[in-house]
C-alpha positions as CSV (number, residue, x, y, z in Angstrom):
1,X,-112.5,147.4,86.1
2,X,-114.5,144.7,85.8
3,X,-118.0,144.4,83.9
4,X,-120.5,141.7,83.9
5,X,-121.7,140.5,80.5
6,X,-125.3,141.1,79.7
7,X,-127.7,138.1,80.3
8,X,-127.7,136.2,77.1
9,X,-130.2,134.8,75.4
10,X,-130.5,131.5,76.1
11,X,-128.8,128.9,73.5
12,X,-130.8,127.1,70.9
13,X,-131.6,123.5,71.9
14,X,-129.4,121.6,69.6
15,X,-131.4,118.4,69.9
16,X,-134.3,120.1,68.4
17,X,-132.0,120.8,65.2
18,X,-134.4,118.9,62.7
19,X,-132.5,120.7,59.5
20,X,-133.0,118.4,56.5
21,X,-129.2,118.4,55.8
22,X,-127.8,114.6,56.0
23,X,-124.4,113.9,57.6
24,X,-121.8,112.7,55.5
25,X,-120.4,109.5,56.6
26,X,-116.5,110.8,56.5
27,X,-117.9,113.5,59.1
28,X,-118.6,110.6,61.3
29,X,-114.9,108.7,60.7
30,X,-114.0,111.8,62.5
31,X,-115.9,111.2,65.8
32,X,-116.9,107.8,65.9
33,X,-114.0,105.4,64.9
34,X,-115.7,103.4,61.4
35,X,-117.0,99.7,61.8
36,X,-114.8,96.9,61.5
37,X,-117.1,95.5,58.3
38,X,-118.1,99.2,56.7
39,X,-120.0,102.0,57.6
40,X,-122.5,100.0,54.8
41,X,-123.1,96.6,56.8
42,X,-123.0,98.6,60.1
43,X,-125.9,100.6,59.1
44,X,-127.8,98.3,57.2
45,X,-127.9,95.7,60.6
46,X,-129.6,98.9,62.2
47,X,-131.6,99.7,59.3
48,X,-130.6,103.1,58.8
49,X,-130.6,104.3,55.2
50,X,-127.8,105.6,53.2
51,X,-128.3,108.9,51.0
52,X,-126.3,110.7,49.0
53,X,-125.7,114.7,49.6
54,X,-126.6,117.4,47.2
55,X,-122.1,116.9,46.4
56,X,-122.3,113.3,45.7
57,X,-121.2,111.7,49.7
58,X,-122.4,109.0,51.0
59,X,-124.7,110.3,54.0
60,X,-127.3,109.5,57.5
61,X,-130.3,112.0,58.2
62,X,-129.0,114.4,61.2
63,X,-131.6,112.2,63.5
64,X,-130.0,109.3,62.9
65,X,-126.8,110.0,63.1
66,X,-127.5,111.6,66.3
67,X,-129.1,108.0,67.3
68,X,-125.1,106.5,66.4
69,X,-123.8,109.3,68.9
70,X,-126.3,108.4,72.0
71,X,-125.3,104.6,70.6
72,X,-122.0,105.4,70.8
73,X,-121.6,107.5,74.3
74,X,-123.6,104.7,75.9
75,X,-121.4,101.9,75.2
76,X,-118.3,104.2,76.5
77,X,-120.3,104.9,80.0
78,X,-120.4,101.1,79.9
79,X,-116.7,100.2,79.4
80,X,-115.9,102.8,81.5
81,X,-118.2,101.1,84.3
82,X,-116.8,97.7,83.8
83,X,-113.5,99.5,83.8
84,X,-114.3,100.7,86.8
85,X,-115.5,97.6,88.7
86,X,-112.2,95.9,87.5
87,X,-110.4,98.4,89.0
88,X,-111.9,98.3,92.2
89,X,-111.5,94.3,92.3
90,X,-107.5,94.7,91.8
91,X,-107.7,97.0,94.2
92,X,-109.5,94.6,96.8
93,X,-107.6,91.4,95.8
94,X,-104.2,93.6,96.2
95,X,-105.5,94.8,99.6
96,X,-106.2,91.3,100.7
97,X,-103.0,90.1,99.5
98,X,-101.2,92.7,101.3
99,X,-103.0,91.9,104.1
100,X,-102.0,88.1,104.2
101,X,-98.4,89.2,103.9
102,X,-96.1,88.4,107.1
103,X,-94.9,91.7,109.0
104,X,-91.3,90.2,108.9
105,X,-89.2,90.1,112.1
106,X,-87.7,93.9,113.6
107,X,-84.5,94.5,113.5
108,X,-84.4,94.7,117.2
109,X,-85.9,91.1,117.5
110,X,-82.6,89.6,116.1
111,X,-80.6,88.0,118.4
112,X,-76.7,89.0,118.3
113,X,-74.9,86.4,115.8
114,X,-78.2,85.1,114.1
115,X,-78.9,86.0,110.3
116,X,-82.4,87.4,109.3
117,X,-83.6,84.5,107.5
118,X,-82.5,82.1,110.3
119,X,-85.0,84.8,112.7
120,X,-87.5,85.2,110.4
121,X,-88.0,81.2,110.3
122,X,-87.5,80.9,113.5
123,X,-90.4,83.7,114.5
124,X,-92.7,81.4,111.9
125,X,-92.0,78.4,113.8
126,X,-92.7,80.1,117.0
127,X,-96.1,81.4,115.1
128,X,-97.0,77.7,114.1
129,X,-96.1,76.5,117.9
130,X,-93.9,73.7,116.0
131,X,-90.0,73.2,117.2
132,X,-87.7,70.5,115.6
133,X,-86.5,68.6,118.2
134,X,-83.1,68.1,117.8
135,X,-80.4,67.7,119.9
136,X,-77.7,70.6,120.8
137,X,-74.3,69.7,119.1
138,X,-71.5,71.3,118.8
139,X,-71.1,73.4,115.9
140,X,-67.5,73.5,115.8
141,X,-66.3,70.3,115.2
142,X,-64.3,69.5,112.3
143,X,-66.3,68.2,109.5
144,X,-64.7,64.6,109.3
145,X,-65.5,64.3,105.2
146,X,-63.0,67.2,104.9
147,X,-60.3,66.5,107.6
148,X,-61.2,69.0,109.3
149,X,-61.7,72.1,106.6
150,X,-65.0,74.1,105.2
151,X,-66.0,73.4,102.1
152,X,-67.7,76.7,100.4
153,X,-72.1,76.3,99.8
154,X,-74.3,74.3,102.3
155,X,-74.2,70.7,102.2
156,X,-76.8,67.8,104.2
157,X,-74.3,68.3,106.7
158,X,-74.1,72.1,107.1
159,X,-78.0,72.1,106.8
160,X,-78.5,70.0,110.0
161,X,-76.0,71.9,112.0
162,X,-78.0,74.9,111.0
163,X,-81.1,72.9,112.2
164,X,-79.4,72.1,115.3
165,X,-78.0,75.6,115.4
166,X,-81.8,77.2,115.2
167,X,-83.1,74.3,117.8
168,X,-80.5,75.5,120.3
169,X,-81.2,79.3,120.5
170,X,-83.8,79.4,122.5
């Protein structure tokens, strides 16, 4: 069913290709993206001459044209290293920063009644060994600015009863 092909010869080198033909330089717009000042000042600040083909194009000898694609392959292994090595320091620095992030406080931690912020603090506190030290009052009294009624939002006075509040539940 199946048949293996017959060894081939092998292929011709292509580097050894010393055939007198020059490149056009519209031939290499299509592989090498053209210099920002001209395929003229490029080539001239490498010294590599311009001829003109047997049709009238402006043209490189194959050999140096195959000196712009080595030129040209080497400088993409090089961005691609530095590429590289900036991808791998993001990827460290967002490792470390992911590692200096808090684990948060379980759900099962919570105490009954107590909000998530109010925990989470409250575990941070406990982590720095630091405890306001306030004294237990009650939180229902009447506000006495009010006569006795909540106002909507947190004011001074709502933030140290929550203080208080967090001081008290251990």
């Amino acid at each position: 069913m199946f048949r293996t092909a017959p060894a081939a010869e092998p292929a011709a080198d292509v580097t050894n290709d010393l055939s007198p033909e020059p490149i056009p330089l519209s031939v290499l717009d299509l592989d090498l993206s053209a210099p920002v000042g001209g395929w003229r000042a490029f080539l001239a600040d490498r010294h590599i001459e311009i001829v003109v083909d047997d049709l009238g194009r402006s043209s490189v000898s194959r050999n140096d044209a195959r000196r712009l694609f080595d030129e040209h392959r080497d400088e993409e292994l090089r961005k691609a290293e530095v590429r590289a090595a900036s991808e791998r320091r993001a990827v460290e620095a967002d490792q470390q920063f992911r590692a200096s992030l808090g684990a948060g406080v379980p759900a099962s931690a919570i105490p009954a009644g107590m909000t998530y912020a109010a925990a989470v603090l409250s575990a941070e506190l406990d982590a720095y060994g630091y405890r306001p030290r306030r004294t237990c009052g009650s939180r229902s009294e009447p506000n006495q600015k009010t006569g006795g009624r909540r106002e909507r939002g947190l004011g001074a006075a709502d933030l140290s009863e929550t203080w208080a509040g967090l001081a008290c539940t251990r």
